[in-house]
N, C-alpha and C positions, 0 to 999 in steps of 0.2 A: 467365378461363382455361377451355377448353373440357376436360369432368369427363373425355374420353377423351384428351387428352392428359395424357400422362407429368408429373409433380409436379416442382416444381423440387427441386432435391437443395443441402441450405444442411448443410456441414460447419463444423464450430465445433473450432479446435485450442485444448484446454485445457481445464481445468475449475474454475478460483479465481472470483473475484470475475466479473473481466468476460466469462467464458467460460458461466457460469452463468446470469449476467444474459442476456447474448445470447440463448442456447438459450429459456430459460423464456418471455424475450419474445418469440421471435418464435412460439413455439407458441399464445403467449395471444392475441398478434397476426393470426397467419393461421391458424390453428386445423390442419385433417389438409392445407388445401391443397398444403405443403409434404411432404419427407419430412427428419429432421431426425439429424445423426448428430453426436457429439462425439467426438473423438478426446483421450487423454490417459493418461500412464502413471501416474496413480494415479486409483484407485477409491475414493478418499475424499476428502472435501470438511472444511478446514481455515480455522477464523475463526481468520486468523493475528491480528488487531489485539490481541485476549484473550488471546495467550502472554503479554505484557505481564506477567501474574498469577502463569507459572508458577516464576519466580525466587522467587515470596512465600510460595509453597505450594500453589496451584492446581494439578489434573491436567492433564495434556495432556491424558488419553483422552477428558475432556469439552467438547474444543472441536472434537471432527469428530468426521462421521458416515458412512456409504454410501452411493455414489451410481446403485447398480447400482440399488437399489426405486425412487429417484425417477424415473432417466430411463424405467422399466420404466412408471409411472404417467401417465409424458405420451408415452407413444410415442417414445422418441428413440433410437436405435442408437448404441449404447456400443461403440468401442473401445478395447480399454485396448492402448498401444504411444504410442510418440515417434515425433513429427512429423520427419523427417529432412530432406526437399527438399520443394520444392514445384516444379512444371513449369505455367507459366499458360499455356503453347501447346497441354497437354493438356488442362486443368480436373485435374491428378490432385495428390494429396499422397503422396509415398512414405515410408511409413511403416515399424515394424520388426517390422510381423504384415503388412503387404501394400499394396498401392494403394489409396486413397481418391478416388474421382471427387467432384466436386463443379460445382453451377452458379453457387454465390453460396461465397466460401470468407470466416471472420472465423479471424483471428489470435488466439490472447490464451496465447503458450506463457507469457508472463510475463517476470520477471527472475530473475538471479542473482548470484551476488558472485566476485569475485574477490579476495580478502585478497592473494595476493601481489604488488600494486602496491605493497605497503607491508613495506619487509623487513621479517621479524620479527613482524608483526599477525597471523599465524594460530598463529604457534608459542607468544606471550607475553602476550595478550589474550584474554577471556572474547567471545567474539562473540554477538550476539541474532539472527543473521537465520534461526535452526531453533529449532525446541522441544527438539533436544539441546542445543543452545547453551542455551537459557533455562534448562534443570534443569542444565546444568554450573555457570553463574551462580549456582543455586540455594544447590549444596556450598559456592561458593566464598564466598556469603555466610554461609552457616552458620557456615563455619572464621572467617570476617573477624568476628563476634559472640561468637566463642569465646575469639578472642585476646585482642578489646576490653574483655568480662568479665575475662579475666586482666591485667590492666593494662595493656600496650601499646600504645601510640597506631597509627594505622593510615592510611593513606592511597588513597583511591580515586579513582581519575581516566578519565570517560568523555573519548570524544571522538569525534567527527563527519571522517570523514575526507575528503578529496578524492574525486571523482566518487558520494557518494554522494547519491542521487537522493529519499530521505525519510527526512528525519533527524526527524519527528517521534517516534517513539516512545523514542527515547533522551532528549529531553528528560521525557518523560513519568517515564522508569525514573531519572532522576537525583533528580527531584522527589516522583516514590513512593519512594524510597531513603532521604530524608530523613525523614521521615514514619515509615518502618518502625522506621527506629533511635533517632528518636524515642521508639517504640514499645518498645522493645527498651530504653531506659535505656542505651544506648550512643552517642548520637549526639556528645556533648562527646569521646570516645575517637576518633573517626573522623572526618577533616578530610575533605573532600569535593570536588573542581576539575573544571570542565567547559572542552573546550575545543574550539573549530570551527572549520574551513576559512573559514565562513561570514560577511561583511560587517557584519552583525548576528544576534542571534539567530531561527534560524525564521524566515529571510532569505525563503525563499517566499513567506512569506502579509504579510510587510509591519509594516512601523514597530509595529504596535498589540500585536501576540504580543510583539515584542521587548520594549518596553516593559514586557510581563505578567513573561516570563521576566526582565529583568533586576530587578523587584521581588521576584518570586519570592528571585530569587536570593542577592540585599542580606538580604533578611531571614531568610532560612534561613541563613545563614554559607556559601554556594556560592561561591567563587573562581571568577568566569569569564572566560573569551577569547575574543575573535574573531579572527579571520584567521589563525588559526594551521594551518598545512599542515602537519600531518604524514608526520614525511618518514621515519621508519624507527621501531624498537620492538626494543630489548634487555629483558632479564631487569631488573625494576624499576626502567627509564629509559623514558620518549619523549623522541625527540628531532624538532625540527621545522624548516621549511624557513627559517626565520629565526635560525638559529643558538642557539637555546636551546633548552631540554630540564625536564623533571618526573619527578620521581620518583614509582612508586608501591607498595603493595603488591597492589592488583587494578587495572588496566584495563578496561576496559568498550566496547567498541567496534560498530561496523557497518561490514562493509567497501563496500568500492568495489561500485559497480552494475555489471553487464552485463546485456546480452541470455541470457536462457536458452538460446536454439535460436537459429543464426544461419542465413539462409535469401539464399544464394546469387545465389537470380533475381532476388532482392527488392533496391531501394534500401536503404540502409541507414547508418545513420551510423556514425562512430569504433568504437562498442560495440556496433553490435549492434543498434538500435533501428531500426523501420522508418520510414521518411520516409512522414510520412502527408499527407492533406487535412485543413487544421484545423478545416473542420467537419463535412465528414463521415466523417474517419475511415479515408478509401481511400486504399490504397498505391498512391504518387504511379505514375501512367504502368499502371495495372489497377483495369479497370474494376469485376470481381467479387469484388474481395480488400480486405479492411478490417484494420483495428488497430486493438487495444484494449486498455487498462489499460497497464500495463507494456510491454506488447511493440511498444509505440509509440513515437514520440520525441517526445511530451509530458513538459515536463522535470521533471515533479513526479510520482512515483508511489505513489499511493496508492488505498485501497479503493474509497471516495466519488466519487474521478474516475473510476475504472475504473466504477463502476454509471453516470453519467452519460455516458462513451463510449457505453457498451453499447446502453444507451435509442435513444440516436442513431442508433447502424448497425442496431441492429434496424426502425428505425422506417425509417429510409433505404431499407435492402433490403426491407420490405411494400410502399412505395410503388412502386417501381421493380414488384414483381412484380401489385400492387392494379391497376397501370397508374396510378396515380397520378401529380398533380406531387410530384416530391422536395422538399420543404422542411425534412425536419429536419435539422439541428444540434450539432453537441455546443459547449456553451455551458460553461466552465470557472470555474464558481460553487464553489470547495470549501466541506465544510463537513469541521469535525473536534471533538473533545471528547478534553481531552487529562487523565488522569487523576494526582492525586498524592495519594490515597487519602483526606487530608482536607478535599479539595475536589475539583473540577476545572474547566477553562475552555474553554471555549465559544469557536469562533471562525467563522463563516462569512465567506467569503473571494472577492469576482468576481477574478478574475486574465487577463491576455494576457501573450503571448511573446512578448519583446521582441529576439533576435537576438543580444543581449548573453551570452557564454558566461560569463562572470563573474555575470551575474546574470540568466537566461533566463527569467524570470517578473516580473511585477509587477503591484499589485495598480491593477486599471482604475479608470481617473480619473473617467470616465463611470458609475460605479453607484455610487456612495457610500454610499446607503442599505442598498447590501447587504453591507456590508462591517461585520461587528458583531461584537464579542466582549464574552465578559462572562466572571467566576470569582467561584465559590459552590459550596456543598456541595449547592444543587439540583442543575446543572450534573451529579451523579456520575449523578442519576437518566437524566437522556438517558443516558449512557453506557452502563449497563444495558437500559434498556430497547434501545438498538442491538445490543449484546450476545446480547439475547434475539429481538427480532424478524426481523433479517436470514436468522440460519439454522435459525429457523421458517419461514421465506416459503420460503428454498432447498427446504427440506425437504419441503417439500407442491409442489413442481416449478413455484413462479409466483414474475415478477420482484419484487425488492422494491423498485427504487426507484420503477419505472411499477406497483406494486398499491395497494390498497387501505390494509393496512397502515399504507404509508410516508405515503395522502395525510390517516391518522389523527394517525401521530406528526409530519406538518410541520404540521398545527394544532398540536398543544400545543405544539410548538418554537415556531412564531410568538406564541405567547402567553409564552413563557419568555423569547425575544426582548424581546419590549416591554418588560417587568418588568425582567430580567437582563443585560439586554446592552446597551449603547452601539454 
């Protein structure tokens, strides 16, 4: 690129996992060549995976921080406002403080929920997908420990409801749950039922979690179900699309997924999600507009995949602007660590879409060796340590999963692997 020519202009909508990732990478990647702006209506950056904590006693206020010093420290133009339309016959994004021009645009507004696909779930169920939800959760365990103390048996029943798109952390909170009342000298007072839409358990990542979850399960006293759709939610009833129904005294839910920002010009599916290139990430039929994380229609959403989109379209769009050949990829290796306070388990996961809407992930037949899981109270330390490194790396404005950091913590994961995991 010749120095008197104009810098290409790379706008990033969002600012969570994959919007971050983007931004950081492709600074570290092309350095001032670009000129680099993120647009997003909050100015704070939020490790949602660690709300998980705040139901137990954990603060919110220490799992996010500022994002105004970091983007100040890598040169990136910050606006704060919602992404409204986008126009790709202009290059512009219409925003709710003004027009954003762009020459490379990445997506990553994220998702959202919609509880009222399900009568009744937002009015009679404790929901997790905000940190007011987790500290609502928090009371309602408190009261549910208070009662148990005073004698009454008690009944709690999570569930996994239809269209929702990452049901891991609700397995996680059922499993810390037991564990806590454990803790608490209450757990014989409180029966505990888990119940899912889903084929099997943690139906995404394949046969081996199910298996984990359903030992888990046996041996903690957890009543569980598959395929159960829930079809509605009165005052201490679910009822489900198979004609039966549970009683409880708390519910515990996630609702249904949508799209956050739904964007007009754009392909898009049923909810909201942007029909992308599966490996690199561009919205099908535009050449300069990509997705990522969530705001994709990869049917699994989560953190870890959102940083490996991210890698991808950043590295995508260096080439394309390096003059390079394009070769990168986003390649959907999950990895997760799923925590239940007196252990946790380890799952690394290759996964393809298989077109099947009943069950649009599977785990690939062709990498075997990467597909490992294991559970141990080592297992809690990855946990942490992810906990603590990721929004370090955000924080000093460089990516984590393409830094240095991450190629620290996947040597000891590889050795934790070998030891701990099958």
């Amino acid at each position: 690129m010749d120095d008197q020519s104009p810098k290409p202009t790379i706008v990033v909508l969002g600012a969570g996992f994959g919007g971050l990732e983007t931004a950081f990478y492709l600074r570290k990647r092309l350095g001032k060549r670009v000129d680099l702006t993120v647009v997003s209506n909050s100015d704070q950056f939020l490790f949602k995976p660690n709300t998980i904590y705040i139901p137990f006693g954990k603060s919110a206020e220490h799992l996010s921080f500022p994002l105004a010093p970091v983007f100040d420290k890598r040169h990136i133009k910050f606006v704060k406002g919602s992404a409204e339309e986008i126009d790709p016959a202009t290059s512009t994004v219409k925003t709710s403080v003004g027009p954003v021009a762009y020459d490379s645009l990445v997506v990553a507004t994220g998702a959202a929920w919609r509880p009222s696909e399900i009568p009744g779930l937002e009015e009679h169920a404790d929901l997790i997908s905000t940190p007011a939800g987790m500290e609502k959760l928090g009371a309602s365990l408190a009261t549910l420990v208070a009662k148990a103390k005073a004698g009454p048996a008690s009944r709690v029943l999570f569930v996994v409801p239809p269209n929702n798109k990452c049901s891991g952390p609700l397995y996680e909170m059922v499993l810390m749950l037991d564990t806590w009342l454990r803790r608490q000298g209450v757990r014989n007072h409180i029966g505990i039922e888990y119940a899912t839409y889903e084929a099997s358990y943690i139906q995404a990542f394949g046969p081996r979690l199910h298996d984990v979850v359903s030992h888990e399960f046996k041996t903690r006293g957890i009543m569980g179900r598959t395929l159960s759709r829930l079809r509605a939610v009165e005052p201490g009833r679910a009822s489900f699309a198979d004609g039966s129904s549970e009683s409880f005294d708390l519910l515990v839910s996630f609702p249904p997924y949508i799209a956050a920002q739904r964007y007009a010009t754009l392909p898009s599916d049923d909810r909201g999600f942007l029909r992308t290139d599966p490996r690199t990430r561009q919205v099908e039929g535009q050449h300069g507009i990509y997705a990522v994380g969530d705001t994709g229609d990869f049917p699994v959403k989560q953190a870890f995949l959102a940083l490996l989109q991210a890698d991808a379209v950043g590295e995508h769009i260096s080439e394309r602007i390096l003059s390079e050949d394009p070769v990168a990829a986003f390649d959907p290796v999950s990895m997760c660590i799923m925590e239940q306070f007196d252990k946790a388990t380890f799952a690394q996961v290759p996964l393809r879409t298989t077109g099947d809407p009943n069950a649009p992930v599977a785990v690939r037949e062709d990498a075997p060796d990467l597909y490992r899981v294991g559970s141990g109270s080592i297992w809690r330390m990855g946990k942490k340590m992810l906990g603590v490194a990721i929004p370090e790396r955000f924080q000093a404005g460089r990516p984590f999963h393409a830094g240095a950091s991450w190629a620290v913590m996947e040597a000891g994961l590889k050795m934790m692997k070998a030891a701990f995991a099958d």
